[in-house]
C-alpha positions in Angstrom: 0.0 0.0 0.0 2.8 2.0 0.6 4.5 1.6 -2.3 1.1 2.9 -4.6 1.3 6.0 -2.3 5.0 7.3 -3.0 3.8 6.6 -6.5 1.1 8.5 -6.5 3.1 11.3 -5.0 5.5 11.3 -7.1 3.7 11.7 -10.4 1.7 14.3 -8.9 5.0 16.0 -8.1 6.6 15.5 -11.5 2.8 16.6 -12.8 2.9 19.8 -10.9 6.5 20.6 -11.2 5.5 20.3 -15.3 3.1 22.8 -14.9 5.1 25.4 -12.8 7.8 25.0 -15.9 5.4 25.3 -18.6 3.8 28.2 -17.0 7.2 29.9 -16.5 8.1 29.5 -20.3 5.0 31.2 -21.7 7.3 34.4 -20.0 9.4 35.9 -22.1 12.4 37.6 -21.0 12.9 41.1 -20.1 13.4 43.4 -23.3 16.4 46.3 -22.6 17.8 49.1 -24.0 21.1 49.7 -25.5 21.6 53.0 -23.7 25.4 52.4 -24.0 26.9 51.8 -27.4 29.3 50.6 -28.5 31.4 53.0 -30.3 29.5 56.4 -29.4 32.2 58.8 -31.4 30.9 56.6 -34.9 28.7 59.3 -36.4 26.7 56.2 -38.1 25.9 55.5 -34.4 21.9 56.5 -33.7 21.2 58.5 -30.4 20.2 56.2 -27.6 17.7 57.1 -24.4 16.5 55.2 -21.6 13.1 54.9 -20.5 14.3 53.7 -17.0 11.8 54.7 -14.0 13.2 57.6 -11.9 13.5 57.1 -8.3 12.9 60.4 -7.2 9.6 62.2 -8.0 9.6 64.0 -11.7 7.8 67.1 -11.9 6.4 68.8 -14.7 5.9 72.6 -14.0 5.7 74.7 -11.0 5.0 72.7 -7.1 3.7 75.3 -5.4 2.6 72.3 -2.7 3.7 68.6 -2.2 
């Protein structure tokens, strides 16, 4: 009896360990810039910018209040 139990846990393991993989996959990675190139003095080279968040708080005008 004990033997059809660690075999029942174990392909419910490998089942759910299958799933957390497959779920994981359907991510894809992380997309980022090239804010850094290569050879910045080649005039062929296009201007880079980030679009990285700020950590300080960006204001757009006058703050008269915060």
């Amino acid at each position: 009896m004990a033997h059809g139990i660690n075999r029942t846990f174990r392909t419910v393991a490998l089942l759910a360990a299958t799933a957390l993989v497959t779920a994981f996959a359907q991510f894809p990675a992380v997309a980022r810039a090239d804010t850094k190139p290569v050879n910045e003095s080649d005039p062929a080279t296009p201007v880079t910018v980030a679009a990285d968040a700020l950590p300080t708080v960006q204001i757009d005008g006058v703050a008269w209040t915060q």
